[in-house]
C-alpha positions in Angstrom: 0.0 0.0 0.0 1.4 3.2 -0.8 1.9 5.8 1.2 0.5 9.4 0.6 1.5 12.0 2.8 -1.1 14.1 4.4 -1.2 16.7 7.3 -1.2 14.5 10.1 2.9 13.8 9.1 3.4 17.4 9.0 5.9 18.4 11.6 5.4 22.5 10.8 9.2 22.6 9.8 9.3 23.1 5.9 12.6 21.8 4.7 11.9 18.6 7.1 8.3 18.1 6.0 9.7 18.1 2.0 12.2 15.4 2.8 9.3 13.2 4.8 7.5 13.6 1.4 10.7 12.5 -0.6 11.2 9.9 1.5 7.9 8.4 1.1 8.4 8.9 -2.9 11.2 6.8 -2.5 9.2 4.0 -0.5 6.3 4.4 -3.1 8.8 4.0 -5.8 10.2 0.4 -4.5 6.9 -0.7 -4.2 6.3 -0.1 -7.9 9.2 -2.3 -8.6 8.3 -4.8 -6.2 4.7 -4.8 -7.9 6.7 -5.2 -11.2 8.8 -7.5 -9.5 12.0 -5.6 -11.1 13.9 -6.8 -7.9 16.9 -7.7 -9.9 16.8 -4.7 -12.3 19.2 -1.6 -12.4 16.3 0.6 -11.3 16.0 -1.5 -8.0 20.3 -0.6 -7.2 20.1 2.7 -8.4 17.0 3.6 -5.7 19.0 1.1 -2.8 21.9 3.5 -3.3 20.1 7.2 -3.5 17.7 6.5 -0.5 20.9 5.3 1.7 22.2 8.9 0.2 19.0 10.7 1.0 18.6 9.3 4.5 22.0 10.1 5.7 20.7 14.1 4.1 17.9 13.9 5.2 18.6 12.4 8.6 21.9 15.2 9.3 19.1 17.7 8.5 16.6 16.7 11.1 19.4 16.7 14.0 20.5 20.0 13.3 16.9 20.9 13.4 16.2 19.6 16.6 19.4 20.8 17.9 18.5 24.3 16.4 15.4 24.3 18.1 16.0 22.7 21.2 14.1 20.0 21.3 13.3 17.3 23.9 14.9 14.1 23.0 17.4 14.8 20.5 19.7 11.9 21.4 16.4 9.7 20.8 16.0 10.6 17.9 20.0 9.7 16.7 19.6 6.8 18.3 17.3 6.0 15.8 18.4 7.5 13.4 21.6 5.1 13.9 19.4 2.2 14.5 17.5 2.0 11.4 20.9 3.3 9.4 22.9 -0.4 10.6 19.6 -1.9 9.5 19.8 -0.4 6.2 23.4 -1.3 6.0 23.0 -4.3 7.1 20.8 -5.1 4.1 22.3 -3.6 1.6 25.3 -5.5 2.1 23.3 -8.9 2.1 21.9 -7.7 -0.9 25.2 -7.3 -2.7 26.5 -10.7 -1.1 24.0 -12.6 -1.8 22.3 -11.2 -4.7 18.8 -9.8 -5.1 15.4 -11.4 -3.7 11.9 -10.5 -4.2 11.8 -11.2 -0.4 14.6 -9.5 1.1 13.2 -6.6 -1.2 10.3 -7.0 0.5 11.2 -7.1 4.0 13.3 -3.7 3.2 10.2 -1.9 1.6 8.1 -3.1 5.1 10.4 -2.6 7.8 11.2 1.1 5.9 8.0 2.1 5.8 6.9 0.6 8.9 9.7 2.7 10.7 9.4 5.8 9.3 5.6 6.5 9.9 6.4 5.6 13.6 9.5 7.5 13.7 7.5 10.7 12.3 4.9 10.0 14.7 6.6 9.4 17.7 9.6 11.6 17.6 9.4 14.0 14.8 6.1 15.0 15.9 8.7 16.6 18.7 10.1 18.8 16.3 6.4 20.6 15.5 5.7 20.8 19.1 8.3 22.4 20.2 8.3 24.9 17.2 4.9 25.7 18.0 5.9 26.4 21.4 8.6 28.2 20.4 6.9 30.4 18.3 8.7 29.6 14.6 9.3 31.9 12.2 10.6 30.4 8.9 12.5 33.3 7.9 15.0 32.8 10.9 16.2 29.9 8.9 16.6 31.3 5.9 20.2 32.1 5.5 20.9 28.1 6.5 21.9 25.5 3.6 20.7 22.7 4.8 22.5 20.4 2.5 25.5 21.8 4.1 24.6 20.2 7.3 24.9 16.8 5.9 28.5 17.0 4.8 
């Protein structure tokens, strides 16, 4: 089932909330393969390689956020930030040992999108709390290049 992003992901930080949504394009675009079953195709490397890019962005970007903004929990949130990363790892190296399967495929595509909705829910949903409490303003932030953070 694909996922389509809606308010209730919405964590009221811009930059952040784009790279939920362009996470879950990724996710929606492995399904599509899986559907296909293209598990062994090019398509399926080339997406295994730019979402363990995109994570490790996207992921630099969210700390600095929560770090910016002072928000409760930030060593949570690295923690799993480094918990789903090994896991990622972890399958991508199996995947280049041992060769592509539908399954493993599969089990990727799951436990990704299974983690990140909880993962939005339970500790990014910090991040649009505490901005709300803190009274946001967007503009503060605009001087900032995000992808800088992740290098």
């Amino acid at each position: 089932m694909s996922l389509h992003w809606n308010e209730r992901y919405a964590t009221g930080h811009a930059r952040v909330d784009d790279q939920h949504k362009s996470l879950f394009a990724y996710l929606n675009d492995l399904e599509r393969l899986i559907q296909r079953r293209e598990y062994a195709s090019p398509a399926v490397e080339n997406l295994i390689r730019s979402l363990g890019v995109y994570v490790r962005i996207h992921f630099a970007c969210e700390e600095s956020c929560m770090e910016i903004h002072q928000c409760p929990n930030p060593e949570k949130n690295k923690e799993q930030h480094q918990i789903f990363l090994r896991e990622f790892t972890a399958f991508r190296d199996a995947w280049r040992r041992e060769g592509p399967s539908l399954e493993r495929l599969q089990m990727l595509h799951r436990a990704s999108e299974s983690w990140i909705v909880q993962h939005i829910f339970k500790i990014d949903q910090e991040l649009g709390q505490t901005l709300v409490a803190r009274g946001y303003n967007p503009e503060r932030e605009a001087h900032i290049r995000w992808e800088a953070v992740a290098e």
